[in-house]
N, C-alpha and C positions, 0 to 999 in steps of 0.2 A: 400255397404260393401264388397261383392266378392270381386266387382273392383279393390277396394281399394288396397285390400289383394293381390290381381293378381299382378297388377304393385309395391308395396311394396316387395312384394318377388324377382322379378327381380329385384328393383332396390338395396337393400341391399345389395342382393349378390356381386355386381356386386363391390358398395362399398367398402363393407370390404377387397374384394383382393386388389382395387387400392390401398389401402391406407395403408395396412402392408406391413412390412420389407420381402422379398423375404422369408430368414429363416423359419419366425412364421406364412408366407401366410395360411398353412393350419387350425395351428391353431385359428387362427380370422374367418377364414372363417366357423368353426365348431358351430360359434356363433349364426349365423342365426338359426340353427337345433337346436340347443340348446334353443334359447328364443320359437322355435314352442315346444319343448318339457315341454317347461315350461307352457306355457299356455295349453296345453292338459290338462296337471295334474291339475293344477287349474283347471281349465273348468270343469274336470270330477269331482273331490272335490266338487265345489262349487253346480255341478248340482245334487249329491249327498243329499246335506243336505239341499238344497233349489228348492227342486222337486214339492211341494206342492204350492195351491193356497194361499195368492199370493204370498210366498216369491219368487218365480220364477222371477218376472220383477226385482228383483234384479241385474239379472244374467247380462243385458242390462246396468244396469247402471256401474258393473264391466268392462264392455268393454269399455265403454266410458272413464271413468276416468284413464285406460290404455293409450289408447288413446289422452290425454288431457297433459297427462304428457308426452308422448315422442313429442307433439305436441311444449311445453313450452320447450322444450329441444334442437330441431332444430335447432333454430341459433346460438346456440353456435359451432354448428359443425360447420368443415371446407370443402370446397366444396375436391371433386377428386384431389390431383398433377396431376395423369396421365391425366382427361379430361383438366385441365388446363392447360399442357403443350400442350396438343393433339391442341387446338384453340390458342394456339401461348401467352398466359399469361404466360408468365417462371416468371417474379414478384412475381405472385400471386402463381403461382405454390413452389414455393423456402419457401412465407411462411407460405402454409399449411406444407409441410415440414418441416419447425422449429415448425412446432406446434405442428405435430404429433411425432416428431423425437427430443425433449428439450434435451440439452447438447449433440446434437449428431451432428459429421461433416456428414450433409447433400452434399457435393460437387458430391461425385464419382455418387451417386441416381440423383439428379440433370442432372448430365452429361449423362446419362442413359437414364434419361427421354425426354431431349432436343435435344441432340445430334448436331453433326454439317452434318447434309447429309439433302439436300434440298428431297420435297417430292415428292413420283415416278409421281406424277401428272405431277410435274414442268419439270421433267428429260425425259417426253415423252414414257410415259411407253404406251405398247400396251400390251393387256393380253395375254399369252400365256402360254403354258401348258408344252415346252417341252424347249429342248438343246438353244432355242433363249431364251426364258424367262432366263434362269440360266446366259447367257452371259450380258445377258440386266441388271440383276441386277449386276452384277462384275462389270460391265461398269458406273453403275451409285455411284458405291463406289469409282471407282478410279478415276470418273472425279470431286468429288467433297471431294476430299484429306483425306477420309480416312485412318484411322490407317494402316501403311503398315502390322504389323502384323494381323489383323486384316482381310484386301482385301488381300493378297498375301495366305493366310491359305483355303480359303473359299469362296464363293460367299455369300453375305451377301444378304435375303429375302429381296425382294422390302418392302415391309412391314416395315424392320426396318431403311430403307430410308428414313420413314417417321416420321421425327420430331414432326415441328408443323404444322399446318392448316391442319391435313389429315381430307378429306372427307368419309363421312359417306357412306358404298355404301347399297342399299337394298336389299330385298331379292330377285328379280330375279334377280338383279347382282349375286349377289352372286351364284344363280343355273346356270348362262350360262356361269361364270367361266371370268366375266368380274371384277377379283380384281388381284391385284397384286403379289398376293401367288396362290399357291393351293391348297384349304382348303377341299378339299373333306373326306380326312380322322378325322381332326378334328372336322369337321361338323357333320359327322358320329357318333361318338364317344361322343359327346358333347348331338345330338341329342336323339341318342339310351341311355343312360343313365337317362337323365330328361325323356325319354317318359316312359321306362321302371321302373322307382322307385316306381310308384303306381302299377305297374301290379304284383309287388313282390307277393302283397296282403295286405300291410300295412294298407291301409285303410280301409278293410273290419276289420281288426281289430278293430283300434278306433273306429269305425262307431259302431260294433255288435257285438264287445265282451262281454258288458254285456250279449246280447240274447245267443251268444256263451257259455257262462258260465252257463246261464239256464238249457240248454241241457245238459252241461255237467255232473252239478249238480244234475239233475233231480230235479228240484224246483219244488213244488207245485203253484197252482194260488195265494193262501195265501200267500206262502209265494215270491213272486215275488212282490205282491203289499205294502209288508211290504218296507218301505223304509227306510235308507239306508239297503239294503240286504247285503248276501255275494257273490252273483255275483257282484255288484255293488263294492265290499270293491276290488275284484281281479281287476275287470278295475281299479279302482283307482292302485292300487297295482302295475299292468301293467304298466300305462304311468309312476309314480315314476321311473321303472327299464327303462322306455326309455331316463331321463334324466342319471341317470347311464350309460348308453352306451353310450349317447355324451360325457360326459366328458370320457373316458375311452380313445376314439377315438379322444378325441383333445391331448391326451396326446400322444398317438403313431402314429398322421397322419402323423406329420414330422419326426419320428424317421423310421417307416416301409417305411412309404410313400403309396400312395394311392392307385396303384393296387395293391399292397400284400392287402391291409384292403379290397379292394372292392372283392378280391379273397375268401378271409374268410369272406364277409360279405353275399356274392351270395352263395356260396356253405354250411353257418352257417344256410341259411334259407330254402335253400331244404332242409337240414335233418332236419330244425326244424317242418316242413312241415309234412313232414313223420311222424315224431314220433307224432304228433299234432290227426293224422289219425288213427296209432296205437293206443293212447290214446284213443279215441272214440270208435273205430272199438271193443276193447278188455274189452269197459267198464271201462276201466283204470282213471277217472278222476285226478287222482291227476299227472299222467305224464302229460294229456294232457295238465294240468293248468301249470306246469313245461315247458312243451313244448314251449305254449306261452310267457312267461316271456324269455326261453332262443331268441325265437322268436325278442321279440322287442329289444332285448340287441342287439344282431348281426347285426340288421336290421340300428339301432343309431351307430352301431361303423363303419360302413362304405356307404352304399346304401344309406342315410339317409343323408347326410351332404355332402358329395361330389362331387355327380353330381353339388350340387348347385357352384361349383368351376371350374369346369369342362370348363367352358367356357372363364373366364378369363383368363384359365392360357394357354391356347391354341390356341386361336384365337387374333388376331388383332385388335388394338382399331377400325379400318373403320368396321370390320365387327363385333364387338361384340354386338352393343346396339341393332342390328338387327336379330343377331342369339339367343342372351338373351328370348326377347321377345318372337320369337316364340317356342324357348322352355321349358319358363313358359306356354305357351297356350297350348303348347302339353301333358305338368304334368299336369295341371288343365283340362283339358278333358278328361285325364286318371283317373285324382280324381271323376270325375262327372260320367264316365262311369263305373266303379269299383263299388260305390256308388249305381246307378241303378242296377247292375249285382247280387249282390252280394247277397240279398236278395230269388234271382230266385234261385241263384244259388245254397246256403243251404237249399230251399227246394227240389230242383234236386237230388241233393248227398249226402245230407242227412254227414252221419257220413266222408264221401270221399270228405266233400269238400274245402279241402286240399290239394288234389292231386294235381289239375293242378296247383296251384301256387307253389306246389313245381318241375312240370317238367320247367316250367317258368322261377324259378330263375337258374334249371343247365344248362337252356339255356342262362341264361345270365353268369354266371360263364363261359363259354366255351367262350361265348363273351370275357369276361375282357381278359380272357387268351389272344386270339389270336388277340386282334386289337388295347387293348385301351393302351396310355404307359405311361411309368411314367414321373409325371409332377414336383416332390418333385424337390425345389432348384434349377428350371431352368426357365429361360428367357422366355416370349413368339417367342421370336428372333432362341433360339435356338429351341427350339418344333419345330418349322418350319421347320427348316435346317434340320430336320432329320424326319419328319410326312409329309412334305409340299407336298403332291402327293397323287395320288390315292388312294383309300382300296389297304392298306396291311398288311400284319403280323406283328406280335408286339410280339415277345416270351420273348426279355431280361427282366433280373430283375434289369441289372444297371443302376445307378444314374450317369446322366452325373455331374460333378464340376465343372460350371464354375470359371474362377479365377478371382482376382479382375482386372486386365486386361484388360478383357472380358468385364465386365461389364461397364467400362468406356470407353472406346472407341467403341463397342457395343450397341447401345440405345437398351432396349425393346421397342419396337414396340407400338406406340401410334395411 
């Protein structure tokens, strides 16, 4: 079951961007966060009222039949356009395309996907990092007659050179800098976000927020064994407001765009952090229960749905199913570590254990500020063009606009 869960999370994600309209990328992509939030809330509900022997094995046969039905559901789906373009099926690619895209001229997408520039494999690419790489790729636009506006404007990323058949590179390709770009910043940026979403402290929450709510409560042994309690009704209560925050955050992830939200979602949850602490520290329960609800709301409106995006829209089809993977393994080892931690840790700190995850997320808020940029309504082609290089600063808040232009003589990067 982990397993399962591991490689479905990755592969979802990965999914839902290829398969949306640039425009609503974000919000489709909000949908993965959104079905985990669904099932929380279920999960805690049903574990609620079905806590006793035996209606508990229930609880096992509810996953299953989840399970059973998105299983019966699978082939009606249509595979990736972009991995289908990426292995050279433009056919098949064209009509998952009319499938996902009814009554809509799929051409300019199409052209986008395919493109006509052979791949930097073919064109003799040698990796490099510096003033030869940027000529090598100029060089491999204009010898294989791209858009004059297009190569005369820009040097265009080896990357989006690559139509069809690109190769898959792995990950120590990718660390000794043997790809076609220079993904260091996006790598960075991709990584530190999935590795950091669980350190927020979100899942000490679902994990122990009933116990949290104990303390808070001052519950008696009676009345802790009373089931469903009202610690138990506030977890419930909790995950409800997390599905509230994703949809809240599908509706502004394309209009702000995603580092204003992960701006307000990192700096929503130190203070929620704080006051969570103050609540305790002051004997104050009803803020700190206030605290956590505002807790998971901020947490669902950006930190929570995003990172899982993060990688599609940034990196390269050669290096995404590679860089995916390891950082699903890097969130689920942060879930497993957090998980073990957390328990020590609320008997350590008692009322303050709080604290560090709220200095945690204004280190990650200082993060978003100065590194990570905005990806709303652009190409992976273009991220490149302007990230494709070492760690560095990222302060603007503009939205580049590609035109339609751009995007037809332009491929994103398969």
């Amino acid at each position: 079951m982990p397993l399962c869960s591991g490689v479905a999370s990755a592969a979802v994600a990965t999914y839902n961007s290829e398969c949306a309209p640039v425009k609503v990328r974000g919000l489709v992509g909000t949908m993965l966060h959104l079905s985990i939030e669904v099932g929380i809330f279920v999960s805690q509900l049903a574990s609620a009222l079905l806590a006793d022997v035996p209606d508990w094995r229930i609880l096992f046969g509810l996953g299953a039949a989840a399970s059973l039905v998105q299983l019966l559901w699978l082939p009606f789906m249509p595979e990736s356009p972009r991995f289908l373009a990426s292995h050279g099926r433009v056919d098949e690619a064209a009509r998952a395309l009319r499938f996902l895209r009814p009554r809509h001229d799929i051409s300019l997408e199409l052209a986008a996907l395919t493109g006509a520039l052979q791949p930097a494999d073919e064109a003799g690419f040698v990796p490099d990092t510096g003033d030869e790489a940027k000529a090598s790729e100029a060089k491999i636009c204009e010898d294989n007659g791209a858009s004059s506006g297009a190569a005369s404007q820009h040097a265009v990323p080896a990357s989006q050179a690559s139509s069809g058949r690109s190769k898959a590179i792995g990950l120590v390709g990718i660390l000794r800098g043997r790809t076609p770009d220079v993904l260091w910043h996006p790598l960075f940026c991709t990584l530190f976000l999935m590795g950091f979403q669980q350190w927020s402290g979100t899942k000490g929450v679902v994990f122990y927020s009933t116990e949290i709510m104990e303390k808070v409560f001052h519950m008696t042994r009676a009345q802790v064994r009373r089931t469903p309690n009202s610690a138990q009704w506030v977890t419930i209560g909790i995950a409800a407001t997390g599905i509230v925050g994703v949809l809240a955050g599908a509706c502004l992830i394309d209009r702000l765009g995603r580092r204003r939200l992960l701006q307000i979602s990192t700096g929503g949850l130190s203070i929620a952090c704080v006051l969570v602490t103050v609540g305790r520290v002051c004997n104050a329960p009803v803020l700190a229960a206030a605290s956590l609800f505002a807790f998971k709301i901020v947490y669902c409106l950006g930190l929570g749905p995003i990172p899982w995006l993060c990688a599609s829209e940034m990196l390269p089809y050669y290096a995404l199913g590679t860089v995916s993977g390891v950082a699903c393994a890097l969130n689920w080892t942060a879930v497993f570590t957090i998980g073990m931690l957390f328990p020590a840790l609320s008997r350590a700190l008692d009322n303050y254990l709080f604290l560090p995850f709220a200095a945690l997320n204004a280190v990650a808020f200082a993060t978003v500020l100065l590194f990570v940029p905005e990806t709303k309504g652009r190409l992976v082609g273009d991220v490149l063009m302007r990230h494709g290089r070492g760690l560095h600063v990222v302060l603007s808040m503009r939205k580049a606009r590609p035109s339609t232009s751009d995007e037809a003589h332009a491929p994103s990067p398969v």
